[in-house]
C-alpha positions as CSV (number, residue, x, y, z in Angstrom):
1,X,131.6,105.8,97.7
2,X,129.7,106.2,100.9
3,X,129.4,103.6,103.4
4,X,127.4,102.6,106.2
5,X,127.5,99.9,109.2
6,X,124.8,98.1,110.3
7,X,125.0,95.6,113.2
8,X,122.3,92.8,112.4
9,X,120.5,91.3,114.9
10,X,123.4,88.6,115.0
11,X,125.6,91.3,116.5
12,X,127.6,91.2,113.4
13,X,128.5,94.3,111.7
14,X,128.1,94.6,107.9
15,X,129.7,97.6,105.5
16,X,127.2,98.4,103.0
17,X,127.4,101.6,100.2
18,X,124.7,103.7,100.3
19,X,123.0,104.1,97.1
20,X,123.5,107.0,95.1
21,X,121.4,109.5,93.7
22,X,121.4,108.6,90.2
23,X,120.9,104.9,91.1
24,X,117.8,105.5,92.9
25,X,116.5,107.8,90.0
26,X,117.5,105.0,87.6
27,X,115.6,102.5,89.9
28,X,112.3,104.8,90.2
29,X,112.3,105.6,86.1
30,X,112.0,101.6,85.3
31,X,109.2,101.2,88.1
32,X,107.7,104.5,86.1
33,X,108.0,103.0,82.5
34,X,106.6,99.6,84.2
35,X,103.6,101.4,85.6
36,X,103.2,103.4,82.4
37,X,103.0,100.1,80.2
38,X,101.0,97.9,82.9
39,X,98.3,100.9,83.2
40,X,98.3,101.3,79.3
41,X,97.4,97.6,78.7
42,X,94.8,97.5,82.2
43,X,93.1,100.9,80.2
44,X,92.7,98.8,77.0
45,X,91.6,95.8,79.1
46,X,88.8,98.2,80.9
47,X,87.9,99.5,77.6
48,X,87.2,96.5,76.2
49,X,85.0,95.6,79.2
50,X,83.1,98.8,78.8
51,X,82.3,97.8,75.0
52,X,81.3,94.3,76.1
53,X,78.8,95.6,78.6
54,X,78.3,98.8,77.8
55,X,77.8,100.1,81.3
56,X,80.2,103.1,82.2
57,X,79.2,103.1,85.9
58,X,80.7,99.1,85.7
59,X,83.8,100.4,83.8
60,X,84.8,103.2,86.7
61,X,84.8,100.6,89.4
62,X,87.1,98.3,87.3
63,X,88.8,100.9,86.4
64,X,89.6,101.8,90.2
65,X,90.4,97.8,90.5
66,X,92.5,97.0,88.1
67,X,94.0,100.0,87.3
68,X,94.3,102.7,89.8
69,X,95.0,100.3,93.1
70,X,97.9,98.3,91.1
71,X,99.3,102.0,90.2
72,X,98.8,103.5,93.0
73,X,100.0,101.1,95.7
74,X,102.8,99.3,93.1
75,X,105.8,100.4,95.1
76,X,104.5,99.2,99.1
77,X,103.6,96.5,97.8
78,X,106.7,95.8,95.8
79,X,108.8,96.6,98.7
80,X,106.3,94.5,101.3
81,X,106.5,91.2,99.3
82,X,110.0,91.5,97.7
83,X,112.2,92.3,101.1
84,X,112.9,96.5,100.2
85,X,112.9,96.2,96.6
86,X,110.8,96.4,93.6
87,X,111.8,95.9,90.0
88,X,113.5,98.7,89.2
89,X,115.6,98.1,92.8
90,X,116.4,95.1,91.8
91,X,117.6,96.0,88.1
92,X,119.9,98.4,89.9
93,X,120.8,95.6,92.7
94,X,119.7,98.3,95.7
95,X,117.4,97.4,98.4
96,X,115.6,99.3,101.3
97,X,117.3,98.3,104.9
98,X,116.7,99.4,108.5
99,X,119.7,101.3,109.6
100,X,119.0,99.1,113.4
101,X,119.5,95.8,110.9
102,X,116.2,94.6,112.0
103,X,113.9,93.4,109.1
104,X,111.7,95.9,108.2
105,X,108.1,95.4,109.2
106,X,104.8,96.5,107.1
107,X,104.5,100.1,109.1
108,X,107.8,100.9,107.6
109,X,107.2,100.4,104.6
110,X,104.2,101.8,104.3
111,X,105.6,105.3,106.3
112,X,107.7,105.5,103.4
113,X,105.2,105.0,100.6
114,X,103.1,107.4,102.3
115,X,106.4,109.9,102.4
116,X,106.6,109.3,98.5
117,X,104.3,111.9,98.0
118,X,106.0,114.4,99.9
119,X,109.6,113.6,98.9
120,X,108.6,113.0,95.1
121,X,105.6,113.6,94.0
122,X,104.4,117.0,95.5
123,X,108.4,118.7,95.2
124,X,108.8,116.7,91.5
125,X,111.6,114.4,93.4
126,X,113.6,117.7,94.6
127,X,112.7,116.8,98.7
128,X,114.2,113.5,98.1
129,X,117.1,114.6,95.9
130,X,117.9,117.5,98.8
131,X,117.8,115.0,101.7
132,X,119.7,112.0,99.9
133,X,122.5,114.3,99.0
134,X,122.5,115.7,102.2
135,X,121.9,113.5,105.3
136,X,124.4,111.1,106.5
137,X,122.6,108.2,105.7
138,X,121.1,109.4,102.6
139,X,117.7,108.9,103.9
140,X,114.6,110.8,102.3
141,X,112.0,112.0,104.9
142,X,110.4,108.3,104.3
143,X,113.8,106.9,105.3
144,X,114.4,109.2,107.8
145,X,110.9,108.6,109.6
146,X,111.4,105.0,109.3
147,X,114.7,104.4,110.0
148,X,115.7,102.8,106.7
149,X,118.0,104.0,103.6
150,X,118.8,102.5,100.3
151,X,121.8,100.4,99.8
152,X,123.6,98.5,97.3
153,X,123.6,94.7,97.3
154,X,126.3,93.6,95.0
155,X,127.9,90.6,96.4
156,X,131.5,90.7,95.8
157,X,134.2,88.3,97.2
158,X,136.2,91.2,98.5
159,X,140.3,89.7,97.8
160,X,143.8,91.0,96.8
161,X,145.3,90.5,93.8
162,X,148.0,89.0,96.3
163,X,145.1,87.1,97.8
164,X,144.6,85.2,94.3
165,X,148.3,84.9,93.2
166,X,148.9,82.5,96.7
167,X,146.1,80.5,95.3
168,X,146.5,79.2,91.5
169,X,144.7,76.2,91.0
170,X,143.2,73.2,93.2
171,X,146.5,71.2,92.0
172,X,148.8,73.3,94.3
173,X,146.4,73.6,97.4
174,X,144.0,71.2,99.0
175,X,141.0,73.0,100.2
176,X,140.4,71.7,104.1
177,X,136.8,72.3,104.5
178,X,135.7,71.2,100.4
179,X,131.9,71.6,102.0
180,X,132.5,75.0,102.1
181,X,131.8,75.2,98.1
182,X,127.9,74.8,99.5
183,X,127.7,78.0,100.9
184,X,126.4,81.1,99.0
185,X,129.0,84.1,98.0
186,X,126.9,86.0,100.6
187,X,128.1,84.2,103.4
188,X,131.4,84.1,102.5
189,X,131.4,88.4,102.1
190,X,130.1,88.4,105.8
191,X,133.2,86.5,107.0
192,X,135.5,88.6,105.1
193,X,133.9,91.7,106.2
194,X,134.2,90.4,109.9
195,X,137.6,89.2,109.6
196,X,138.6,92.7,107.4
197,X,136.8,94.7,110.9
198,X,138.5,92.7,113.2
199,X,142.1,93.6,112.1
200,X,141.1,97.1,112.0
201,X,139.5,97.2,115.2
202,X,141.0,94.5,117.6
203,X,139.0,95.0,120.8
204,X,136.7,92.7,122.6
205,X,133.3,93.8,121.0
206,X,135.0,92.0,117.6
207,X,137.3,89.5,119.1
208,X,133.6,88.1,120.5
209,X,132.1,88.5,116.7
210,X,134.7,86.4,115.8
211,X,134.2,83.8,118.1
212,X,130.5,83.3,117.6
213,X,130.5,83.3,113.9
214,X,133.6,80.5,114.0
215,X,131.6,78.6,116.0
216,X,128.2,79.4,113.5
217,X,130.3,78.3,110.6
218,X,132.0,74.9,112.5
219,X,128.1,74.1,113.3
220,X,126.9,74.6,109.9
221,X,129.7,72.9,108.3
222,X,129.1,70.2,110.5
223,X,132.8,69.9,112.5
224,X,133.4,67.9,115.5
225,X,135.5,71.1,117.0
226,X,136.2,74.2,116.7
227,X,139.0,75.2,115.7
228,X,140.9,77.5,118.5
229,X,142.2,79.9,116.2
230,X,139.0,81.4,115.0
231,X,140.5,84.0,112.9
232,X,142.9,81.8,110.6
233,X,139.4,79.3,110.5
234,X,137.8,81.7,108.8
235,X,140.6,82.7,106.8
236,X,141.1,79.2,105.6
237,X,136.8,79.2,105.0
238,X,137.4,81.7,102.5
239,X,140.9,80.5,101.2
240,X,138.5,77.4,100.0
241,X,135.8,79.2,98.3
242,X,138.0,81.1,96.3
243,X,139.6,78.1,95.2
244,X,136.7,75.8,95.1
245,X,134.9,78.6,93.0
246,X,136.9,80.1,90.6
C-alpha cells in the first residue's frame, strides 16, 4: 500500500495510505446512488407542488431549488462542512487532506469540485482514474491544483504481537499514567508513529519532535515534570492505553 508523509502544522510528521482506486470509486458510487434517491424523492416533492398550484413556471424555479442546487453542488459542500469527506468518504473511512498538512480552506475545495467535471464527468472518470494511478500522490487534476489527495483514516493502534504478549492483563502491570485511558486512539497512533520515525531516523529534526510532543502530552495529562527520557514516556503512554483499553 502506498504511503505518504505529511508534516502538520505541529511539525509532526504523520504516515498516511493513500487511497486507492477502487476505494475512491466505491466512495463516489454511494454519493451517486445518494444523489439518485434524494433527486428521485425532491422530483416527486416538485411534482406534487406543481399539481397543488398548477403553475409550471413556479415548478421550474423549485425545481432549480430543491433539486438541481442540492445535486449539483452535493459534493463541495459535503467536503466544506464535513472536513474532506462526504458520505460515501466516510463509508469508505477516506478523507480529502492537504499534502502541506494545513486545513483545507473553501478555495480548495471548491478547485476541486470545479475539477470534477474535467477529471469525471467530461472523460466518464478515465482523467481521474489515469492521474490517481499515476502520480505520486495519487492526486487527480483537482488534487493536483489544490494540493490535496485522498487518504485513508483508519485508526489503528499500530503494536507487535510481542508488544501485546509483555502486556497480559492490568493484574500483572500497573499502568503509570491511568489518565491516559481519556485520550482518543487517534492520539495515541500519532505517538506511535512519532516514536516508530524516530528510531528510524534518529537525527535532530525528530529528536526535537520528540521533545515537544513529551512535553504536549505531560501538559495535557496534567504532570508536574517532564519526564527526561521523552522516548521511553511515550512508550510507557502507549504501554497504558493498550492495557487500559483492551
Amino acid at each position: 500500500m502506498q504511503t505518504i508523509d505529511i508534516k502538520t502544522t505541529q511539525n509532526v510528521t504523520i504516515s498516511y495510505e493513500l487511497a486507492g482506486l477502487l476505494d475512491r470509486f466505491l466512495a463516489f458510487l454511494i454519493d451517486a446512488l445518494i444523489l439518485v434517491a434524494g433527486a428521485f424523492i425532491l422530483n416527486l416533492l416538485v411534482l406534487w407542488f406543481y399539481l397543488a398550484i398548477q403553475s409550471s413556471e413556479t415548478a421550474e424555479v423549485i425545481h432549480m431549488i430543491i433539486v438541481f442546487l442540492p445535486v449539483t453542488f452535493y459534493t463541495l459542500w459535503s467536503e466544506t462542512f464535513f472536513n474532506g469527506q462526504t458520505v460515501g468518504k466516510m463509508a469508505l473511512r477516506i478523507k480529502v487532506v492537504k499534502l502541506d498538512g494545513k486545513q483545507l480552506n473553501f478555495t480548495d475545495y471548491l478547485t476541486r469540485w470545479a475539477f470534477r467535471f474535467v477529471d469525471i464527468w467530461l472523460s466518464f472518470g478515465g482523467i481521474a482514474a489515469i492521474l490517481v494511478t499515476s502520480t505520486e500522490n495519487g492526486q487527480r487534476l483537482g488534487g493536483l491544483l489544490s494540493n490535496s489527495t485522498v487518504v485513508r483514516v483508519r485508526p489503528k493502534l499500530k503494536v507487535t504481537l510481542k508488544d501485546i504478549l509483555k502486556i497480559n492483563t492490568k493484574q500483572n502491570y500497573e499502568p503509570v499514567y491511568p489518565q491516559i485511558r481519556e485520550f482518543r486512539e487517534e492520539d495515541l497512533l500519532l505517538v506511535k508513529q512519532t516514536v516508530d520515525r524516530f528510531d528510524k531516523y534518529k537525527n535532530e529534526a525528530h529528536k526535537e519532535t520528540i521533545r515537544e510532543l513529551s512535553e504536549r502530552m505531560a501538559e495535557q495529562l496534567q504532570l508536574e515534570e517532564i519526564p527526561k527520557d521523552h522516548k521511553k514516556f511515550l512508550k510507557t503512554l502507549i504501554k497504558d492505553y493498550i492495557v487500559l483499553t483492551r
